[in-house]
C-alpha positions as CSV (number, residue, x, y, z in Angstrom):
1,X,0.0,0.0,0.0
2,X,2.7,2.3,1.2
3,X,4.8,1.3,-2.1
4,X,1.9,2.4,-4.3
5,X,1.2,5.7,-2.9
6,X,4.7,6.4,-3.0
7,X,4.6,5.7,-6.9
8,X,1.7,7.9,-7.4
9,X,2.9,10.8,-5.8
10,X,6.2,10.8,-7.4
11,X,4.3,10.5,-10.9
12,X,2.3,13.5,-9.7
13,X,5.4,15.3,-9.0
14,X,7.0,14.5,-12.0
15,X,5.0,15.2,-14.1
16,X,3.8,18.4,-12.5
17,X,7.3,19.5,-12.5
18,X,8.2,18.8,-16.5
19,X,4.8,20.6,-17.4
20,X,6.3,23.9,-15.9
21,X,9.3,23.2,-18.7
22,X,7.3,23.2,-21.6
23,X,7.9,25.7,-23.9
24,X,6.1,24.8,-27.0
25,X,2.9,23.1,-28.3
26,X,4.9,19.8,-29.9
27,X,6.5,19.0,-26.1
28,X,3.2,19.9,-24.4
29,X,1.6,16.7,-26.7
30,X,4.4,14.7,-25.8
31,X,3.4,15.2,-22.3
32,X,-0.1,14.4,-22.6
33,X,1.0,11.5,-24.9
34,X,3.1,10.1,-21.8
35,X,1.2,10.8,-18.7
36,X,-2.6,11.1,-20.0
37,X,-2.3,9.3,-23.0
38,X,-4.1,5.4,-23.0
39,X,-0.7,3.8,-22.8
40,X,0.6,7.1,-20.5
41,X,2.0,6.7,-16.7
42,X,-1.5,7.4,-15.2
43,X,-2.8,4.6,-16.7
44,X,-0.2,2.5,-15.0
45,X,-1.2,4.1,-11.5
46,X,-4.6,1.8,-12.3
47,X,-2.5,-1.1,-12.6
48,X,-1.5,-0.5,-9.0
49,X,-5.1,-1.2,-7.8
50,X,-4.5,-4.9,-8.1
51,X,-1.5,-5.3,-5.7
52,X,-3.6,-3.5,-2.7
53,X,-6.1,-5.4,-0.2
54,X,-9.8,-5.1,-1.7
55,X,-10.8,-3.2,1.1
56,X,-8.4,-0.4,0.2
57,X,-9.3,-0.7,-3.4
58,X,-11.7,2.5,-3.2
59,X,-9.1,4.6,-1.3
60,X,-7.0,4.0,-3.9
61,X,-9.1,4.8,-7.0
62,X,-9.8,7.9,-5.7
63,X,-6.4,8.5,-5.0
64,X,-6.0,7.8,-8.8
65,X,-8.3,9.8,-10.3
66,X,-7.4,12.9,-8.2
67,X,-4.0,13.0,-9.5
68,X,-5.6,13.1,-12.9
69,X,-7.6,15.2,-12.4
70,X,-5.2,17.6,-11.4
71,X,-2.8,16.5,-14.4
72,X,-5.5,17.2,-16.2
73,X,-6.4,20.7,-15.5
74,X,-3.0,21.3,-14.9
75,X,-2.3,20.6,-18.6
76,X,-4.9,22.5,-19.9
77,X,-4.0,25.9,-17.9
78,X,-0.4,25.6,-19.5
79,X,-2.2,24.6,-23.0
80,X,-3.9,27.9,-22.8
81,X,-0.6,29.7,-21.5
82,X,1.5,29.0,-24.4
83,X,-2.1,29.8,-27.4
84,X,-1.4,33.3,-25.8
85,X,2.3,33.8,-25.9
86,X,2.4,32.4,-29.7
87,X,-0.6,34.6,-30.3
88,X,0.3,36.9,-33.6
89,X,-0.5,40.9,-33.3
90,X,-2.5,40.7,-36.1
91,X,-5.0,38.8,-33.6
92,X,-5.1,41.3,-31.2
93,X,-4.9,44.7,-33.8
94,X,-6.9,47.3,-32.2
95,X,-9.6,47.5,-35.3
96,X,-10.6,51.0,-34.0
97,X,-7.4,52.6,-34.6
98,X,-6.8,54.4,-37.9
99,X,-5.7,52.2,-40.5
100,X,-2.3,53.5,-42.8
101,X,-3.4,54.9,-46.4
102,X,-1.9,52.9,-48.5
103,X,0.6,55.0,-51.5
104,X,-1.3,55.8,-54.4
105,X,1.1,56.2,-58.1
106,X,0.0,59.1,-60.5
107,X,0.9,59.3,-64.0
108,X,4.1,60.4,-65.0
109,X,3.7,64.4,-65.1
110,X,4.7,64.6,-69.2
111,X,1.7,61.8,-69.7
112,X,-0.5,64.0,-67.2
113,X,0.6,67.2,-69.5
114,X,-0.2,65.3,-72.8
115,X,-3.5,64.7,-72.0
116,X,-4.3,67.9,-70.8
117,X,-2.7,69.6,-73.9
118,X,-4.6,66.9,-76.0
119,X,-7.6,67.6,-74.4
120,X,-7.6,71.2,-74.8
121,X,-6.9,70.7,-78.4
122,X,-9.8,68.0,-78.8
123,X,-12.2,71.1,-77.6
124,X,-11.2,72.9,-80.3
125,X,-11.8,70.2,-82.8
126,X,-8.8,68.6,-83.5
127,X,-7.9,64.8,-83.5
128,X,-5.1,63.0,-82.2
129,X,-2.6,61.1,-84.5
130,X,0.2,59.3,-83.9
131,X,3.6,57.3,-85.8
132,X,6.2,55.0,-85.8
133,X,9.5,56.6,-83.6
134,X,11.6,54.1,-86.1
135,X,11.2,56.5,-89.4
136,X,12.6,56.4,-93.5
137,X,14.5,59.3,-94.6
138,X,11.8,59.9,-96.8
139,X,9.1,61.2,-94.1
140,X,12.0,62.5,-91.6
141,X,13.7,64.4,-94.4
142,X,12.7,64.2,-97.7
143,X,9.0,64.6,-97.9
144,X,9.3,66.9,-95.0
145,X,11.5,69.2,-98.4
146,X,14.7,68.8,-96.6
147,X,17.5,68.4,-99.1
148,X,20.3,66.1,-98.7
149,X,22.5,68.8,-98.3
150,X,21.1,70.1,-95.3
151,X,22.7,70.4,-91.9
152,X,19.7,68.6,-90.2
153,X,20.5,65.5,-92.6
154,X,24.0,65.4,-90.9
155,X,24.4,61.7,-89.3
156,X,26.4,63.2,-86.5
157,X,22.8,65.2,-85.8
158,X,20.8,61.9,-86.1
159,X,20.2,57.9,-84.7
160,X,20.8,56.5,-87.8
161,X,20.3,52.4,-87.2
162,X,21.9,51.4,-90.4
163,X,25.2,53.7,-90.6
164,X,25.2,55.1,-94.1
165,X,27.9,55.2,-96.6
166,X,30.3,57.6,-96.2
167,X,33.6,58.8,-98.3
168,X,35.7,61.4,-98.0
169,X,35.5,64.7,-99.2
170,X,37.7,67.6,-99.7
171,X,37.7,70.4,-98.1
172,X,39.2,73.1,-95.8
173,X,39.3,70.8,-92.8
174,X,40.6,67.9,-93.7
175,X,38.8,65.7,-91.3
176,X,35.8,66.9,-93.1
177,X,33.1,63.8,-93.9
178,X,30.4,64.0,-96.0
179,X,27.5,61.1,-96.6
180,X,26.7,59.7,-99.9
181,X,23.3,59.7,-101.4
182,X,21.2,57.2,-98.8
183,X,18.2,55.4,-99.6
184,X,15.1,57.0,-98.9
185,X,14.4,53.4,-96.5
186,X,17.5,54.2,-94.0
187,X,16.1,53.8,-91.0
188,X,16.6,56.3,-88.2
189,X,14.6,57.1,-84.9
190,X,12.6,60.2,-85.8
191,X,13.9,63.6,-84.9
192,X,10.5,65.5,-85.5
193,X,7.1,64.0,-85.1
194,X,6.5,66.3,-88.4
195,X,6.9,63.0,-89.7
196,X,3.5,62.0,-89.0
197,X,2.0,65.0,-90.5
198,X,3.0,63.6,-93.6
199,X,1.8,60.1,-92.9
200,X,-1.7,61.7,-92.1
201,X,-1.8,63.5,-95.1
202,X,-0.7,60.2,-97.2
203,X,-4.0,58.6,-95.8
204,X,-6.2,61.2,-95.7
205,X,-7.8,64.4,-97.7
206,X,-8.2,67.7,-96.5
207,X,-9.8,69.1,-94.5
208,X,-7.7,67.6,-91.8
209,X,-7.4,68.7,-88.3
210,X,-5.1,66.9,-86.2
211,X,-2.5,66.9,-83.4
212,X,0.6,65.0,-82.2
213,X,2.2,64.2,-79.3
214,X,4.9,62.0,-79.0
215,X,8.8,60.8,-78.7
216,X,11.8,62.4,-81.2
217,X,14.9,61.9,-80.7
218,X,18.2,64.2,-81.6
219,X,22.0,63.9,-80.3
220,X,21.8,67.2,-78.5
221,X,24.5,67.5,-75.6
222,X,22.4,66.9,-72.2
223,X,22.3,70.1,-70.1
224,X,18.8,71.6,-67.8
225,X,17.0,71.9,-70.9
226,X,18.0,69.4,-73.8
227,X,18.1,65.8,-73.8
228,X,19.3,62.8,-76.3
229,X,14.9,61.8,-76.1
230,X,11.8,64.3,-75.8
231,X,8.5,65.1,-76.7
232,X,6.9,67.2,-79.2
233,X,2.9,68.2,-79.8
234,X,2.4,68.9,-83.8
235,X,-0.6,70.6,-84.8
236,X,-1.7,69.9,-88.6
237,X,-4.3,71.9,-90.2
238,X,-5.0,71.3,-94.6
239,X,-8.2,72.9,-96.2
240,X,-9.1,75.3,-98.4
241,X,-8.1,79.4,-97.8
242,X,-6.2,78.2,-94.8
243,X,-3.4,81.5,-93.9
244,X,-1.7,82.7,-91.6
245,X,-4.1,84.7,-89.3
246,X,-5.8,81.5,-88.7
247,X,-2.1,79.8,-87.3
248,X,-2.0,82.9,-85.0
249,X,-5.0,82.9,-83.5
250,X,-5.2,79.0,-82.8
251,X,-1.6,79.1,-80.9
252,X,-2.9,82.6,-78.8
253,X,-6.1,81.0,-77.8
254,X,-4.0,77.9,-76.9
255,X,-1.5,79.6,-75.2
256,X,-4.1,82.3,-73.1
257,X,-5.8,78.8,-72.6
258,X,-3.1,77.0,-70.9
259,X,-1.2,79.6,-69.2
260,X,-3.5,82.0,-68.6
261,X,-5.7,85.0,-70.0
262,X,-2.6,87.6,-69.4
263,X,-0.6,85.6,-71.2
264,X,2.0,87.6,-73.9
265,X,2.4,85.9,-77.4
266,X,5.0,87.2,-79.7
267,X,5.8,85.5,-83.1
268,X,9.8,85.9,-84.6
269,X,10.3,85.5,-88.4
270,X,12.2,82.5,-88.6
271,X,13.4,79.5,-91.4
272,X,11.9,75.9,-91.6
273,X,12.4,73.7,-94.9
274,X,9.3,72.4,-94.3
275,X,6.9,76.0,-93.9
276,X,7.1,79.2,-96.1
277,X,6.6,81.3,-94.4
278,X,8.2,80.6,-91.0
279,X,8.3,81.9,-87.2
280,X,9.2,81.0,-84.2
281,X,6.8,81.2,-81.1
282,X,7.7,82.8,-77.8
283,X,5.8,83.1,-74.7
284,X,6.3,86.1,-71.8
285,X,6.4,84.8,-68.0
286,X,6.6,87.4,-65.7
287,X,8.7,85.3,-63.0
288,X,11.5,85.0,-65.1
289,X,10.9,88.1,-66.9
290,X,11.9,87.1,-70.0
291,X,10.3,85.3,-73.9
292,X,10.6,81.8,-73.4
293,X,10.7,80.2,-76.6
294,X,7.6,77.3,-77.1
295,X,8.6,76.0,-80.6
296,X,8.3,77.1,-84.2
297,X,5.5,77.2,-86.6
298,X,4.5,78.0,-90.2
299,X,1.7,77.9,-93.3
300,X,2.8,74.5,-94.9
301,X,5.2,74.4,-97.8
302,X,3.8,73.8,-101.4
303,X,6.7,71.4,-102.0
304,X,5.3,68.9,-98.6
305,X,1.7,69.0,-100.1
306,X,3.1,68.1,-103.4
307,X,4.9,65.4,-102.2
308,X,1.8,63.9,-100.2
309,X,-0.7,64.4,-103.9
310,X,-2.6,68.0,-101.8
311,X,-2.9,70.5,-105.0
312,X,-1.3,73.6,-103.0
313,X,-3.2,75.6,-105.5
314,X,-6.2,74.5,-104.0
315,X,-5.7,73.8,-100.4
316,X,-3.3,75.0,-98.0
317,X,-2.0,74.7,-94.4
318,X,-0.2,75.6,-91.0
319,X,1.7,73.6,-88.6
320,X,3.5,74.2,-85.5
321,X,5.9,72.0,-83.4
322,X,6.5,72.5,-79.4
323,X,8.6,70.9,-77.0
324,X,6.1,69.6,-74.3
325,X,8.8,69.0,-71.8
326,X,9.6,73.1,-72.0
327,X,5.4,73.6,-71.7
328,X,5.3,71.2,-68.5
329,X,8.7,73.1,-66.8
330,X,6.5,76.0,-66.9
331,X,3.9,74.9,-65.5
332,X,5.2,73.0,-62.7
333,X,7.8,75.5,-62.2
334,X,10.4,72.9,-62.5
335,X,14.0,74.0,-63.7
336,X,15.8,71.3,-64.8
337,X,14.5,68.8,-67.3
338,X,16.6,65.7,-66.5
339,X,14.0,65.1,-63.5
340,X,11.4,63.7,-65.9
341,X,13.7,60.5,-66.4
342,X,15.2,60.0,-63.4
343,X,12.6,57.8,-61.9
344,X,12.8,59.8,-58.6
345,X,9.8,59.2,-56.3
346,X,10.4,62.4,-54.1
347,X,10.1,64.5,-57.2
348,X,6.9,62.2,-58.9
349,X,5.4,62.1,-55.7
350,X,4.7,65.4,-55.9
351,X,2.0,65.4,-59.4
């Protein structure tokens, strides 16, 4: 009797004491598994009830079943213990506190001026057209009336993707290169999206009414206001007793709409191949008090209809070119151009 009692109080003790040293759920089944499992030590306390007298049989069963019971509840407070400590935060997130905004993106701040310039343009009933960025010489230069000999043509002034053919030629300096006769299909990425106007006007008859925004690309040395890749907005217009005065007044009421009504306009006589005759357009802001230049412009040159099949004895045109990059640093008040490319958030964050 005395052996049995001793047994069952030094499994209590036991197994009260390696409870208090479980640290995780896997040893806290391993405990149950060996002291209140079917084949654990508790149920070998039972066996115990055969070698005692009968009369202290019911003593002993009660003895027995105390100690599991107190196993048991014993187990079950430290099973509860460790559900709290391995409880995540996310359970116990306060859902009444403010929650964190998550970061919205924007469009990039050119696309954002695009559309609004494209919109503007749409209210006063023009369309938008667009190109290939990989051009021929023949839209970039020749149908554009831009004779081989011109400087523009110059493959140190162009991406050329096929090199053209080049011999030597003399001159005053004698490092002096000049390019043979190219194909009209060398490829090059487009340095004018004037090329387009010529695409448009290959597909369709006056009276057209479009503009164009999008990518050229020249080799111009990177500074805070040119870059090797920018963006241009063409304007197109072809009909019949198209002139001057109606190129003027467009670009004003673009110009009063889109920088405001005290806006100054001022247009310079300048030279294009490709519009006779030519000016450049300049606009007046007050905080830098100076003309900032916007882009150039013109009534459309006989030879470009020709080459498209427009009788220039019937219809006629203007166009005008601008550099959107120079319209959105105005806006934004932004000074330096190489920010629109390089990707960073503190400056994007803030359109």
């Amino acid at each position: 009797m005395l052996e049995a009692q001793d047994e069952m109080v030094e499994v209590e003790t036991q197994a009260l004491s390696e409870l208090q040293r479980v640290q995780s759920t896997d040893a806290l089944e391993n405990f149950r598994i060996k002291y209140l499992g079917t084949k654990g030590k508790l149920k070998d306390l039972m066996s115990l009830l055969g070698k005692v007298p009968k009369e202290q049989k019911p003593a002993m069963g009660q003895k027995v079943n105390a100690i599991k019971q107190k196993l048991t509840e014993a187990f079950d407070a430290r099973q509860n213990e460790l559900a709290l400590q391995h409880t995540t935060p996310r359970d116990v997130a306060d859902v009444t506190e403010p929650g964190q905004r998550p970061q919205l993106g924007a469009r990039h701040p050119l696309m954002q001026t695009i559309d609004e310039l494209t919109d503007l343009f749409a209210r006063m009933g023009f369309a938008v057209a667009s190109g290939p960025e990989v051009e021929d010489e023949f839209h970039n230069f020749v149908a554009l009336n831009i004779p081989e000999s011109h400087p523009a043509r110059d493959p140190l002034d162009n991406f050329y993707l096929e090199p053209p053919v080049a011999h030597l030629q003399s001159s005053t300096s004698a490092n002096a290169v000049d390019s043979a006769p190219r194909s009209r299909d060398s490829r090059l990425l487009r340095t004018q999206t004037s090329t387009v106007q010529i695409r448009v006007m290959e597909t369709q008859k006056p009276p057209i009414r479009v503009v164009i925004p999008g990518r050229v690309y020249r080799p111009d040395t990177v500074d805070d206001t040119h870059l090797w890749m920018f963006h241009q907005l063409e304007a197109l217009v072809v009909d019949m007793n198209v002139t001057m005065v109606d190129l003027k007044s467009t670009v004003m009421q673009f110009v009063k709409a889109y920088f405001g009504p005290d806006a100054k306009v001022r247009f310079r006589p300048s030279f294009f191949p490709f519009t006779e005759p030519s000016a450049e357009v300049d606009v007046w802001f007050a905080d830098k008090n100076r003309w900032i230049e916007l882009g150039g412009c013109g009534m459309v040159h006989p030879n470009v209809l020709k080459q498209v099949g427009i009788d220039p004895e019937i219809y006629s045109g203007w166009a005008f070119g601008f550099g959107i990059e120079r319209i959105a640093m105005r806006k934004y008040g932004i000074n330096n151009i190489r920010l629109f490319v390089e990707n960073d958030v503190r400056f994007l964050g803030q359109f």
